[in-house]
Backbone as JSON, one array per atom type, in Angstrom:
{
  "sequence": "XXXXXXXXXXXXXXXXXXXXXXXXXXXXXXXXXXXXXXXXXXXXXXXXXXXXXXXXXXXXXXXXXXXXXXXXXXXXXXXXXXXXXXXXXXXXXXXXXXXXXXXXXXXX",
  "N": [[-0.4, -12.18, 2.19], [0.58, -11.36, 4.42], [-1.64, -12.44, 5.94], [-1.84, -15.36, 5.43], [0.55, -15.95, 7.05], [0.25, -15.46, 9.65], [-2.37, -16.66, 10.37], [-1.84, -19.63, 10.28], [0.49, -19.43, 12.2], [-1.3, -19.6, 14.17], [-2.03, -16.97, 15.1], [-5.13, -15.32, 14.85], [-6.31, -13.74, 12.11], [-8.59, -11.71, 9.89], [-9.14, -12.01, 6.33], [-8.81, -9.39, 5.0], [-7.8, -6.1, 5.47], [-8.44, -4.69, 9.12], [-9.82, -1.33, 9.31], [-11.72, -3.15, 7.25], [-13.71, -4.77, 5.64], [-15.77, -7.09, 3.65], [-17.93, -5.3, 2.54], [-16.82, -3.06, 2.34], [-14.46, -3.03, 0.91], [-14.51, -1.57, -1.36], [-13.51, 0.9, -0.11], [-11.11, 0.74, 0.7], [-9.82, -0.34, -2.01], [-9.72, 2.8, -2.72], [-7.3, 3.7, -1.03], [-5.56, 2.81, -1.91], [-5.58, 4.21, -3.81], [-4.69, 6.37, -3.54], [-2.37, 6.54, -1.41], [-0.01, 5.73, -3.25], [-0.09, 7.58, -5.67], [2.23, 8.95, -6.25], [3.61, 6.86, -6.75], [6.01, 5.7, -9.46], [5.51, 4.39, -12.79], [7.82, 2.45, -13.6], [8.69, 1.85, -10.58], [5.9, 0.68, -9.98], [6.07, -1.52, -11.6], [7.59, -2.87, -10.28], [7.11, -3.49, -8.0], [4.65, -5.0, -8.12], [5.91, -7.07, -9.76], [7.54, -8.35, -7.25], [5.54, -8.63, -5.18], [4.11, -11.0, -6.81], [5.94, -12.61, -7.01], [6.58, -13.32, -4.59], [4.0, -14.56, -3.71], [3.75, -16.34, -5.17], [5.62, -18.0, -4.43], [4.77, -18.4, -1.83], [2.75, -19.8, -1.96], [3.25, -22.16, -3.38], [4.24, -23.65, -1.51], [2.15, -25.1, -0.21], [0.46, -28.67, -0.49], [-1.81, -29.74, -3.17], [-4.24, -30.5, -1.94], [-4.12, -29.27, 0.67], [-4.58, -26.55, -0.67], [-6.93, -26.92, -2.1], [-9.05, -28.13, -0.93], [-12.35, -27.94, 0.85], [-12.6, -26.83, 4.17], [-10.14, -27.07, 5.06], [-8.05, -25.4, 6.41], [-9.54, -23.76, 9.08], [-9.59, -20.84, 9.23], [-10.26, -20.06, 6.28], [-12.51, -19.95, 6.24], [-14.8, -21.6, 5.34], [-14.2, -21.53, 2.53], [-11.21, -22.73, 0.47], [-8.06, -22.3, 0.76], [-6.95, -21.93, -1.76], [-8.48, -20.56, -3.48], [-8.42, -17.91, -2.19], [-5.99, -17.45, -3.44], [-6.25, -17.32, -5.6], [-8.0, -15.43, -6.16], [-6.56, -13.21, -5.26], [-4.31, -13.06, -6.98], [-4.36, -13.84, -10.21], [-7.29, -13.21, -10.69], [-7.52, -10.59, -9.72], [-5.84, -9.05, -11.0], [-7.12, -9.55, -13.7], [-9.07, -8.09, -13.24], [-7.91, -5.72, -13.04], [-6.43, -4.76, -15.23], [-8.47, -4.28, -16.65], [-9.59, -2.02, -16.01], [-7.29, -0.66, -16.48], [-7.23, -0.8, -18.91], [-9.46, 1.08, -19.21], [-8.98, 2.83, -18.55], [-6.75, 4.06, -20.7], [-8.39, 4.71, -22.81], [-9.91, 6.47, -21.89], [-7.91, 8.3, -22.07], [-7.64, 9.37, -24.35]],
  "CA": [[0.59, -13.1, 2.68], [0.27, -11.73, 6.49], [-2.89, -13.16, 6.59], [-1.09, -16.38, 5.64], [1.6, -16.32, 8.04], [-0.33, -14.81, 10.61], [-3.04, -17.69, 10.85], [-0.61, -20.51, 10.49], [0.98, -18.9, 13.37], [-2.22, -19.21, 15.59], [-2.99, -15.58, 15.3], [-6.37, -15.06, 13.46], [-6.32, -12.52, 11.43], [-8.94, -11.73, 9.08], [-8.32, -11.75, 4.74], [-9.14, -7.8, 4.55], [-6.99, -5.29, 6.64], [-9.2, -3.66, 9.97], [-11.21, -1.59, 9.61], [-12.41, -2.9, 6.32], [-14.89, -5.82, 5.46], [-16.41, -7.44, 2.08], [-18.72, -4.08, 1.66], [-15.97, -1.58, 2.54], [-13.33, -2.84, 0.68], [-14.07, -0.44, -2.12], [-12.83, 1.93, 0.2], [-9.43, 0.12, 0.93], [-8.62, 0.21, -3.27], [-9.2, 4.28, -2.72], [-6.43, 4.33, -0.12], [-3.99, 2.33, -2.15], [-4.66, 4.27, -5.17], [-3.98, 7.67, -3.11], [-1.25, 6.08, -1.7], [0.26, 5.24, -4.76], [-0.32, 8.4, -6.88], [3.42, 9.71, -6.41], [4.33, 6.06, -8.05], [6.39, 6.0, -10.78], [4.95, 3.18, -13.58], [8.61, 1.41, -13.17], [8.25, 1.09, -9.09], [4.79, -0.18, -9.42], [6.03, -2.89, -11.93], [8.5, -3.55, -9.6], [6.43, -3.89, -6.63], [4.06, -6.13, -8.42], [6.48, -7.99, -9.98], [7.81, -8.39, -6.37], [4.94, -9.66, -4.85], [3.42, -11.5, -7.28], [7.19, -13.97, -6.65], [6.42, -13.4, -3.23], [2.77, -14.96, -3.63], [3.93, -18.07, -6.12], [6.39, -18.91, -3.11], [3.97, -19.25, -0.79], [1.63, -21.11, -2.78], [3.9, -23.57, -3.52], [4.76, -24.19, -0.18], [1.34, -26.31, -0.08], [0.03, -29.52, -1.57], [-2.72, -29.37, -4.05], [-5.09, -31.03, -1.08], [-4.12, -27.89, 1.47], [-5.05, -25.3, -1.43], [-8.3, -26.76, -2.91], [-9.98, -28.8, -0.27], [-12.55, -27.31, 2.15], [-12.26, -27.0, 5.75], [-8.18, -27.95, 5.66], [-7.98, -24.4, 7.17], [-10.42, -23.19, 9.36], [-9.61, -19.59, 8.8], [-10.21, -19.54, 5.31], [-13.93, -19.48, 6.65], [-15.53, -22.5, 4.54], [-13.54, -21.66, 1.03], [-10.25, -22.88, 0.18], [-7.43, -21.45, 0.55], [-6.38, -21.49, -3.59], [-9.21, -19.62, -4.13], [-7.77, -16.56, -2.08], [-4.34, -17.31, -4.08], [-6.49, -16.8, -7.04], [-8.85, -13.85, -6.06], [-5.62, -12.03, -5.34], [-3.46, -12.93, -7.99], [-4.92, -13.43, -11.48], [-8.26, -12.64, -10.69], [-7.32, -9.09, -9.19], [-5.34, -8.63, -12.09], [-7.57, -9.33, -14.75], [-9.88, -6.48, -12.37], [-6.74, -4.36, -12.95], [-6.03, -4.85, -16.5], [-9.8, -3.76, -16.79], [-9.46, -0.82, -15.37], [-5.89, 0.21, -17.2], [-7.2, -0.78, -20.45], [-10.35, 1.6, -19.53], [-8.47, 4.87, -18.25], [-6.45, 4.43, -21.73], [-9.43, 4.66, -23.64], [-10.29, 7.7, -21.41], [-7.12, 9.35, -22.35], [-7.56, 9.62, -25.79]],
  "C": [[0.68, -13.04, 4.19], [-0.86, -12.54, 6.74], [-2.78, -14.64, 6.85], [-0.82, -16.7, 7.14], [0.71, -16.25, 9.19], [-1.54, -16.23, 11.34], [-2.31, -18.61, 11.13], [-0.05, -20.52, 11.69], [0.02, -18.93, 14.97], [-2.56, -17.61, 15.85], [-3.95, -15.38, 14.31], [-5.77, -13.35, 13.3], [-7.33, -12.48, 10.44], [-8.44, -11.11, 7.24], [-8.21, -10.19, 4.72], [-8.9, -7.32, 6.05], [-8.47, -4.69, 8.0], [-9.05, -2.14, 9.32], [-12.01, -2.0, 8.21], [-12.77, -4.26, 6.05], [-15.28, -5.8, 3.79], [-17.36, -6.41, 1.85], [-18.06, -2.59, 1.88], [-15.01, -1.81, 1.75], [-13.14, -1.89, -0.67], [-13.2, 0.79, -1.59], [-11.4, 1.81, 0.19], [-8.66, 0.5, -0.94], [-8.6, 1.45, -2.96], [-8.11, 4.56, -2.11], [-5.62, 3.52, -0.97], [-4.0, 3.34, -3.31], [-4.34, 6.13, -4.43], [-2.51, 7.3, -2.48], [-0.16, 6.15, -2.78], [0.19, 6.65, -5.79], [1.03, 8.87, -7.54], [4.44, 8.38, -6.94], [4.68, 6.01, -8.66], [5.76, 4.44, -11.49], [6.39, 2.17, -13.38], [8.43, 1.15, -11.84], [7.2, 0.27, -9.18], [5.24, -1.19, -10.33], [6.58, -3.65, -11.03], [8.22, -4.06, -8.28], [5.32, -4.98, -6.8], [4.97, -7.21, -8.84], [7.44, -8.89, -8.51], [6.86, -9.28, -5.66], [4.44, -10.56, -5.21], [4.54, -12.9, -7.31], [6.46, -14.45, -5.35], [5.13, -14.39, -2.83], [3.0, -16.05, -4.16], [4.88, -18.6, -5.0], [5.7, -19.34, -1.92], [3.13, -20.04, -1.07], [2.46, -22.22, -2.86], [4.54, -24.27, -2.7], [3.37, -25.19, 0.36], [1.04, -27.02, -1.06], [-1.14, -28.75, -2.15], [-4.26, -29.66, -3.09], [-4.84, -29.65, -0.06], [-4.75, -26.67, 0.77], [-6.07, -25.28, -1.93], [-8.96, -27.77, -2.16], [-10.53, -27.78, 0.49], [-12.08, -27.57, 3.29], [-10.7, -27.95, 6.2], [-7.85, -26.78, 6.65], [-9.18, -23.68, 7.68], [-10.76, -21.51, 9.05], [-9.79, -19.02, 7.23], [-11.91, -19.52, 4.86], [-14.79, -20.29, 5.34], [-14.92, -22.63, 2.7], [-12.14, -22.29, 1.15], [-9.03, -22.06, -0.07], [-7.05, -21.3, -0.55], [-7.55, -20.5, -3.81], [-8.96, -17.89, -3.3], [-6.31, -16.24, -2.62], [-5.04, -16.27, -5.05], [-7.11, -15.54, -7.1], [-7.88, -12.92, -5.91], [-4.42, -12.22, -6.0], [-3.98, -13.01, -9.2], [-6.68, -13.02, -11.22], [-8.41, -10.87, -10.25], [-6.65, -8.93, -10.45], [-5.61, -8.6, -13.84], [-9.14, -8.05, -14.64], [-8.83, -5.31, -12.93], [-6.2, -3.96, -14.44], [-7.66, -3.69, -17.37], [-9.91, -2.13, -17.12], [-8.65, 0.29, -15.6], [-6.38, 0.24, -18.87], [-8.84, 0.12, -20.68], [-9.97, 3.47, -19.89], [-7.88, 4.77, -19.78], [-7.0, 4.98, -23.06], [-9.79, 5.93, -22.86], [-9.44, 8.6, -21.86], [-7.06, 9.78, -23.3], [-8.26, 10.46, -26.31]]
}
């Protein structure tokens, strides 16, 4: 959502935090999930369920022509911006579902 605001605003910013890029960002999940370890399972619903409002409000703050045409935003570097709604809302989360419904199968 900074990356949002942040362009909009005339400040580029790229989608993925400094210092990390489309072949580092494996590293970036390691730091959220160390981050994160001292999580309790209610906070993190509550922090997803948090942003994931936070993310349908900004989406719906554009037409359907701003979110799925090319080149409406230059910063969204030849894709559309819906398709970074979607890569980081249900598409990250059917990555994440993956991933919960693997460790459970590990725990057993």
């Amino acid at each position: 959502m900074n990356w949002v605001h942040s362009n909009q605003n005339g400040e580029e910013r790229p989608f993925l935090p400094y210092p990390y890029n489309w072949k580092t960002y494996g590293d970036m999940n390691v730091e959220f999930w160390k981050k994160h370890q001292k999580t309790s399972l209610e906070e993190a619903k509550n922090l997803l369920e948090k942003s994931h409002k936070e993310v349908l409000e900004l989406a719906e703050k554009f037409t359907s022509e701003e979110l799925f045409s090319k080149g409406v935003y230059k910063w969204t570097v030849g894709s559309t911006l819906g398709s970074y709604f979607v890569s980081s809302t249900s598409s990250h989360y059917d990555w994440a579902i993956k991933k919960l419904k693997a460790h459970q199968k590990n725990c057993k």
